[in-house]
N, C-alpha and C positions, 0 to 999 in steps of 0.2 A: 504494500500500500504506500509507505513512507520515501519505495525504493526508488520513486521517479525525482526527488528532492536531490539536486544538487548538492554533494557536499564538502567543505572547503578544508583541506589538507593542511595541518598547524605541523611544524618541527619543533620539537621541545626543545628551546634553546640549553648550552650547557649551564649556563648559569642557575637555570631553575633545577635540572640535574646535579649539579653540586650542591648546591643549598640543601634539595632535600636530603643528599647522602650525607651531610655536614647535622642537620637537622637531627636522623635516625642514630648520627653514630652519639653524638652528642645525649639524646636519649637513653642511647644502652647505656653508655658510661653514667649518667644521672643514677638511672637506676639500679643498676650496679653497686653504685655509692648507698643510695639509701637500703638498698638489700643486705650491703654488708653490716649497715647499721643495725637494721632488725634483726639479724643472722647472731650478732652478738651481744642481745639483749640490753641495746642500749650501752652497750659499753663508755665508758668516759673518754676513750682515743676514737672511737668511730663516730661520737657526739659530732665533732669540728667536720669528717669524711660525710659523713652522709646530708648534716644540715648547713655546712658552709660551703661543699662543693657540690653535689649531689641536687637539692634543690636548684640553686642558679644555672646549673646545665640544663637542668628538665625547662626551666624557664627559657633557655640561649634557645632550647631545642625548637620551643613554640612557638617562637620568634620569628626565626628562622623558617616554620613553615609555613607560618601567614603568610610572608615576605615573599615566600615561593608562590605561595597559589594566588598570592595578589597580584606579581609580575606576570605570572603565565594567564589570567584572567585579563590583565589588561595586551597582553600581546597574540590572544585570541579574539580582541576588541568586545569582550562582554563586559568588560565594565567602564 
């Protein structure tokens, strides 16, 4: 039905593919951090690991992906 619709071919620029790679790795390592903090029950050395690194990665991470689906959004002209 849909198939007679013209439809217009986008190249994911690398930028928006680095971002997200940069995004997900930044993630694992976030969480990473705070898994080793709950892994050791709160420990008093994993306190600074999990809530002084751990949390601001998972934050860079999200950042980072807006960033991505906002650039690839406006370079597919939807927004």
């Amino acid at each position: 039905m849909d198939s007679d619709k013209p439809r217009a071919s986008y190249q994911t620029s690398t930028w928006v593919t680095r971002q997200l790679t940069l995004a997900v790795n930044c993630a694992i390592v976030g969480l990473a951090c705070i898994l080793l903090f709950l892994w050791h029950e709160f420990g008093a050395w994993t306190i600074g690991l999990g809530t002084f690194v751990g949390i601001p990665l998972l934050g860079v991470a999200v950042l980072l992906y807006i960033g991505a689906v906002i650039t690839d959004l406006k370079t597919r002209n939807a927004l």
